[in-house]
C-alpha positions as CSV (number, residue, x, y, z in Angstrom):
1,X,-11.2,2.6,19.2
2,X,-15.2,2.1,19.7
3,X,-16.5,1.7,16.2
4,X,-18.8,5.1,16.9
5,X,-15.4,6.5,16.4
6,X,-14.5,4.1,13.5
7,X,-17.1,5.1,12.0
8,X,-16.6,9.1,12.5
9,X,-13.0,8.7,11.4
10,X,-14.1,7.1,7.9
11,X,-17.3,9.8,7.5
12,X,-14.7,12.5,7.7
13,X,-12.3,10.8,5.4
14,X,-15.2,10.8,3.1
15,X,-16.0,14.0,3.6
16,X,-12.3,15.6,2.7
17,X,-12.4,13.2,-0.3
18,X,-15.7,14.4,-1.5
19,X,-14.4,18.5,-0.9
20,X,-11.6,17.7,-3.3
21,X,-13.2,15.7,-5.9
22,X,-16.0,18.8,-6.1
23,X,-13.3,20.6,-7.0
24,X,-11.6,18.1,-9.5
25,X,-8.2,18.5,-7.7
26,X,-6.9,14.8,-8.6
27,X,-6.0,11.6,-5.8
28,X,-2.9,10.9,-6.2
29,X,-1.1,7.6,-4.4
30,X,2.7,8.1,-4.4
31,X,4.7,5.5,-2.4
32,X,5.5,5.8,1.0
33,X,9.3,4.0,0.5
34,X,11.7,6.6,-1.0
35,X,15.2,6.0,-1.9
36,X,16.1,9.3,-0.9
37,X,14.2,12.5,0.7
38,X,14.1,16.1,1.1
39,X,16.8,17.1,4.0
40,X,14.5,18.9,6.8
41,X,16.6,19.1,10.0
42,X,14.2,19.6,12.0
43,X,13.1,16.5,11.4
44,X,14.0,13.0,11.9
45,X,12.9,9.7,9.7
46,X,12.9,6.4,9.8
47,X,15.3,3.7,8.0
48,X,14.8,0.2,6.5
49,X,16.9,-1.9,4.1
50,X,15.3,-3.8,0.8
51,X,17.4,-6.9,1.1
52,X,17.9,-8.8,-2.4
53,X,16.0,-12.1,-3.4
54,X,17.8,-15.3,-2.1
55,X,18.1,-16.6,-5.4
56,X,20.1,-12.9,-6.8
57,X,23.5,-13.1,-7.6
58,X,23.1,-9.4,-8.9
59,X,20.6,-7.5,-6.9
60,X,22.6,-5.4,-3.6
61,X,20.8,-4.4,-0.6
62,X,19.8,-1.5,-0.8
63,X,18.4,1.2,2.0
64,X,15.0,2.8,2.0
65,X,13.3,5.6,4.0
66,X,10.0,5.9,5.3
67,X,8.3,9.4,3.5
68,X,7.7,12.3,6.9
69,X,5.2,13.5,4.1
70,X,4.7,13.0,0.3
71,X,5.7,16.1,-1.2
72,X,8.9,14.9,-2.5
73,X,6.7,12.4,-4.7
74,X,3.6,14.9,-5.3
75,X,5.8,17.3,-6.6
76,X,7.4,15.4,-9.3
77,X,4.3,14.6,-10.5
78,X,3.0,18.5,-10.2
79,X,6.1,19.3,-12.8
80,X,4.7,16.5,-15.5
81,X,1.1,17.1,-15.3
82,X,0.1,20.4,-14.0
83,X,-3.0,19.9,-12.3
84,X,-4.2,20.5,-8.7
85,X,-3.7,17.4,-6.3
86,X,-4.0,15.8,-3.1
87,X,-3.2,12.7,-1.0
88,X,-4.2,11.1,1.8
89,X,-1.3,8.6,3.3
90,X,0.5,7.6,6.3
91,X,3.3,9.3,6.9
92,X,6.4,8.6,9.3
93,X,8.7,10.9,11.9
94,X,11.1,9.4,14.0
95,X,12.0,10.7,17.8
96,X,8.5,12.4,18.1
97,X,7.2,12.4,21.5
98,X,4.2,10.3,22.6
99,X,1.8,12.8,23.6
100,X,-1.8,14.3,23.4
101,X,-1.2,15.6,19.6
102,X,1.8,12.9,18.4
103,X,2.5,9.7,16.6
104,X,5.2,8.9,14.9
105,X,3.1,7.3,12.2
106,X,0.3,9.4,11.4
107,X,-2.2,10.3,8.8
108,X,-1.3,13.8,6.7
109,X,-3.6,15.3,4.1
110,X,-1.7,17.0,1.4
111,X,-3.3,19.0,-1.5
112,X,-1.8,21.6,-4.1
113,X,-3.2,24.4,-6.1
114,X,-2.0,25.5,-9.5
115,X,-1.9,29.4,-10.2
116,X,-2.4,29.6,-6.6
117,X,-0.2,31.1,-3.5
118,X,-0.7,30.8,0.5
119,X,-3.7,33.1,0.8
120,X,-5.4,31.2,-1.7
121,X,-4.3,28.3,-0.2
122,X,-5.9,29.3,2.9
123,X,-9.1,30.6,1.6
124,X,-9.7,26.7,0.3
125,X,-8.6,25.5,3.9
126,X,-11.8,27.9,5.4
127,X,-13.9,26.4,2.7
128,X,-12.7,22.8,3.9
129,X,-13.6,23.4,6.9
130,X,-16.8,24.9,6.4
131,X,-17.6,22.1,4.4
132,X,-16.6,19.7,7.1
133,X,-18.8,21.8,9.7
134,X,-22.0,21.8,7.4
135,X,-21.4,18.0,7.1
136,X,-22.6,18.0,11.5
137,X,-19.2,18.3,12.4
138,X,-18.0,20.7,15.7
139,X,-19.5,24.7,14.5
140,X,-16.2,26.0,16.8
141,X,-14.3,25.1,13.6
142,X,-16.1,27.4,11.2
143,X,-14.7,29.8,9.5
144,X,-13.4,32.7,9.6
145,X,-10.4,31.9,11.2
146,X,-8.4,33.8,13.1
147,X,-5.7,35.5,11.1
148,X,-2.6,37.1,12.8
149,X,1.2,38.1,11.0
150,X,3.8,36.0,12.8
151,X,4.4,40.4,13.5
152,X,0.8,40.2,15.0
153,X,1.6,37.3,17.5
154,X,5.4,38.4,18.6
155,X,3.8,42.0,19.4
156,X,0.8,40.5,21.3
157,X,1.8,38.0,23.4
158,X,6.0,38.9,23.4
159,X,5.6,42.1,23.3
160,X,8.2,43.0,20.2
161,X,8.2,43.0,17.3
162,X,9.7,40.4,15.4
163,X,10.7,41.6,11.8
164,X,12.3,44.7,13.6
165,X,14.1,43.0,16.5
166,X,15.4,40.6,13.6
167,X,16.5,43.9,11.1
168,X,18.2,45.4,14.2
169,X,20.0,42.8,15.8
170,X,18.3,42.6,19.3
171,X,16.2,39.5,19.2
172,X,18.6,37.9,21.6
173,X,18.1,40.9,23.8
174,X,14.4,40.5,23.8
175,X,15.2,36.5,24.4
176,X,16.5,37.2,27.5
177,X,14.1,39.6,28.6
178,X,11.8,37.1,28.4
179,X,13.6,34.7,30.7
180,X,15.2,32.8,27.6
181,X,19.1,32.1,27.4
182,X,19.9,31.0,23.5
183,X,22.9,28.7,23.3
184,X,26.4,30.5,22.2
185,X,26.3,30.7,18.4
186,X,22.6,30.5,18.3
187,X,20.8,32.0,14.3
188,X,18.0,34.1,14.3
189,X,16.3,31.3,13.5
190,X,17.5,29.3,16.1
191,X,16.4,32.2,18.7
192,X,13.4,32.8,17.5
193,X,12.2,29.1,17.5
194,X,13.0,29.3,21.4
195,X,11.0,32.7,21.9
196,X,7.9,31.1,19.6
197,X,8.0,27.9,21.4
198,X,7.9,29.5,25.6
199,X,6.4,32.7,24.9
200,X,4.2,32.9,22.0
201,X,2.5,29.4,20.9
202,X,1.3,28.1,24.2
203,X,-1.2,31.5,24.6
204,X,-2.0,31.5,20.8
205,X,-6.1,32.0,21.0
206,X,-8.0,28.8,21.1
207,X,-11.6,30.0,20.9
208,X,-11.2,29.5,16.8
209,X,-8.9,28.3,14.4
210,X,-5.7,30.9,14.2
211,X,-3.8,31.2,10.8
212,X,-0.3,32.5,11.4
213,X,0.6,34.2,8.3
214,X,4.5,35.8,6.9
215,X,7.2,33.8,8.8
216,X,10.5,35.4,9.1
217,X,13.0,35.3,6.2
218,X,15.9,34.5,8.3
219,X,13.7,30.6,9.1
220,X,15.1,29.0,6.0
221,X,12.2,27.0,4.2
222,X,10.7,26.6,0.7
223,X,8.2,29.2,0.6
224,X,8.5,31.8,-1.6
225,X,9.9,35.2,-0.3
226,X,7.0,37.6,0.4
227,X,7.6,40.9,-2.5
228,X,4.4,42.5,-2.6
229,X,5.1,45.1,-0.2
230,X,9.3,44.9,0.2
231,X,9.9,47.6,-2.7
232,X,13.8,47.5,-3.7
233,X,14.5,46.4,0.1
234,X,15.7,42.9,1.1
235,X,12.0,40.9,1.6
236,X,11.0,40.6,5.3
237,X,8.9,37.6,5.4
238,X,8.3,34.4,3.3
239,X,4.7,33.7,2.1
240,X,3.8,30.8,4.6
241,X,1.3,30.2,7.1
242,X,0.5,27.6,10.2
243,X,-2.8,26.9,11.2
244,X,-3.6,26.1,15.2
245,X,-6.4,24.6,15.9
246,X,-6.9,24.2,20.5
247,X,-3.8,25.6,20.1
248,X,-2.0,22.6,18.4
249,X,-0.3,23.1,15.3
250,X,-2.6,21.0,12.0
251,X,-1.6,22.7,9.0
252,X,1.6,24.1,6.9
253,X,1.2,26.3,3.8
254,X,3.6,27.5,1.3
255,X,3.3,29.7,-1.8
256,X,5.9,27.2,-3.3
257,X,9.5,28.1,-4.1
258,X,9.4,27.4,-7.9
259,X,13.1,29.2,-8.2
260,X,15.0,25.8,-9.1
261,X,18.9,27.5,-7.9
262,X,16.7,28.3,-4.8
263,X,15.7,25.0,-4.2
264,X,19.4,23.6,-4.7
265,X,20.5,26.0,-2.2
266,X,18.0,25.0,0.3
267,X,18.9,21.5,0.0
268,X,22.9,21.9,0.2
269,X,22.4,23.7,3.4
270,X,19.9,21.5,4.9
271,X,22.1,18.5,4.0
272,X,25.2,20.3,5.7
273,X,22.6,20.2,8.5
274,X,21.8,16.8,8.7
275,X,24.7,15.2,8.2
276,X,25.7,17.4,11.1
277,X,23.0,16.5,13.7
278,X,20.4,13.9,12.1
279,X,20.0,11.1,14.3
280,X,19.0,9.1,11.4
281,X,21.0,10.4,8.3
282,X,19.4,9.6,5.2
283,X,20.2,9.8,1.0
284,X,19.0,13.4,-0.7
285,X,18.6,13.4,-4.3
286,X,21.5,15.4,-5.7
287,X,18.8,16.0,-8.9
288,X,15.8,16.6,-7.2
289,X,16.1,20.7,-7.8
290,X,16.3,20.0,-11.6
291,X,12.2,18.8,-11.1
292,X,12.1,23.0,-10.9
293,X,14.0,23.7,-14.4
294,X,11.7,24.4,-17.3
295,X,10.1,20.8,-18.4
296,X,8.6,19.1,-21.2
297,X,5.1,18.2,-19.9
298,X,3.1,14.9,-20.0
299,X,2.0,16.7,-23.5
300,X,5.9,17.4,-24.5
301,X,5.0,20.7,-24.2
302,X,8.0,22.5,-22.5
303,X,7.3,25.1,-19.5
304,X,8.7,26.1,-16.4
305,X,7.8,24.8,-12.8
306,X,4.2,25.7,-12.2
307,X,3.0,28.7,-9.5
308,X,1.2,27.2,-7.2
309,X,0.7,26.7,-3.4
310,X,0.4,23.4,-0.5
311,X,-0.8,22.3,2.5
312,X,-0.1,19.7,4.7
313,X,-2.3,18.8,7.1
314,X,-2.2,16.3,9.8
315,X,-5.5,14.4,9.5
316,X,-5.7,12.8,12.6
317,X,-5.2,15.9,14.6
318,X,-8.2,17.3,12.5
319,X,-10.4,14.4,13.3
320,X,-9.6,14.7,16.9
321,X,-11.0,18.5,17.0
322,X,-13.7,17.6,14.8
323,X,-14.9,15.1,16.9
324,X,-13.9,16.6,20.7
325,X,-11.5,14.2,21.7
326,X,-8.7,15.3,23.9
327,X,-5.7,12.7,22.4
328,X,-4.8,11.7,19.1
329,X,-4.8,8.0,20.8
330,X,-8.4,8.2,20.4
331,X,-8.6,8.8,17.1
332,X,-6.2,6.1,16.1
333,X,-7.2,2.5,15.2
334,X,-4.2,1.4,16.6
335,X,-2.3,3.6,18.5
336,X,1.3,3.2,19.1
337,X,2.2,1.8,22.9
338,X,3.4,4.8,24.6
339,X,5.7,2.3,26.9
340,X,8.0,2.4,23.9
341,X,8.3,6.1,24.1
């Protein structure tokens, strides 16, 4: 990297860093080791092993996991103290593909807003941005973005609707109209990952920023279950959103699952998951839905889990847009070697 760039990278930095101090949302610095993490099979980590001092009779080796994002850590704290927060870390993913937009190891901003949920969330990501774009950075990033339903895109560019094929039991159907042949056994989920993946997200608009708003129920996440509008029917959607940006994928938002059982649930089926298919199976932490039980506060007060939304975003994803390069490689210090890959 030329140190023009060096220097672009750390201006940005500074320039998310000064956003979220304006607003007195808190830094936080959680550690990037964990004993155990949230089970996401979609996603694969990586694995290392604390070995005991060579003068320990006692101590065991022990194994450790690189964090694919700090949330696991963040939120622990957000139960405690009860205040907005972000980070700014390295964060790790295993069996990602070397490409224009991927590193395994790469840089993710995370912030969360109390009494908040994803709209919110998103109306602070515009206001991020704009901040960013009156700081000399790109004007193409400036809000308003582009805001479609996941409804919006499946009826635009697949020409169905999703929420409907999904209620009425032809989203396969409408797979393989489009040319797409789900394996045997295939969830809805599973099918329409494969229709968003070949026949939606590579013509998503790329003249601004696009928010995808109201994923499916039937994707099993930790976003809260979209009410406002279901009445006494089953809900239809979950309050999340993705943000594209060039078409690539640089942000995910939840209004937060605070609905502790909920959480347990999540992670028993996601572990059945992993332990099915992970490539590199890891420890989850049996407890970790208890962090979502009524608390006592840093101030012994006791109160439930806080409402409140989060974002991840992949910072050096960001900095390539802001600053018109065409690989994340260029935006790296130190890229990976791609001969590896």
């Amino acid at each position: 990297m030329d140190l023009e760039m060096l220097r672009a990278r750390a201006a940005i930095i500074r320039d998310v860093r000064r956003f979220f101090e304006g607003r007195a949302y808190l830094e936080l610095d959680t550690p990037l080791l964990a004993p155990d993490l949230i089970p996401e099979s979609c996603l694969e980590v990586f694995k290392t092993t604390l070995l005991p001092a060579a003068n320990s009779s006692r101590q065991m080796a022990r194994d450790y996991w690189l964090v694919p994002s700090p949330e696991i850590w963040m939120k622990k704290l957000i139960a405690k103290h009860r205040t907005n927060v972000y980070q700014i870390c390295k964060c790790f993913r295993n069996r990602e593909s070397f490409g224009a937009a991927h590193s395994p190891e790469f840089t993710m901003l995370e912030y969360y807003t109390m009494d908040a949920d994803y709209t919110d969330s998103l109306g602070i990501t515009e206001d991020l941005f704009d901040a960013l774009a009156a700081a000399g950075c790109t004007k193409t990033l400036a809000p308003p973005f582009i805001r479609w339903t996941m409804d919006d895109a499946f009826s635009r560019l697949a020409g169905f609707g999703l929420t409907e094929a999904i209620e009425n039991g032809t989203l396969i159907r409408e797979a393989r109209r489009l040319g797409i042949d789900p394996p045997a056994g295939s969830s809805d989920g599973d099918i329409y990952n494969l229709i968003f993946i070949h026949a939606v997200e590579p013509y998503l608009p790329r003249e601004k920023p696009l928010a995808l708003l109201d994923y499916p129920a039937a994707v099993p996440c930790l976003a809260r279950l979209n009410t406002g509008n279901a009445g006494n029917s089953v809900p239809r959607t979950r309050e999340r959103w993705e943000l594209y940006v060039h078409g690539i994928e640089l942000a995910n938002c939840f209004s937060e699952e605070t609905d502790a059982e909920e959480v347990r649930n999540f992670f028993l089926s996601e572990q059945a998951e992993k332990a099915r298919c992970a490539a590199v199976p890891h420890a989850v932490d049996g407890d970790y839905w208890k962090t979502f039980l009524p608390g006592k506060t840093a101030n012994g007060v006791l109160l439930p889990f806080p409402r409140c939304s989060g974002v991840a975003l992949g910072l050096d994803r960001l900095i390539m847009a802001l600053t018109g390069r065409n690989t994340i490689d260029g935006v790296l210090p130190f890229p990976m070697d791609p001969l590896l890959s």
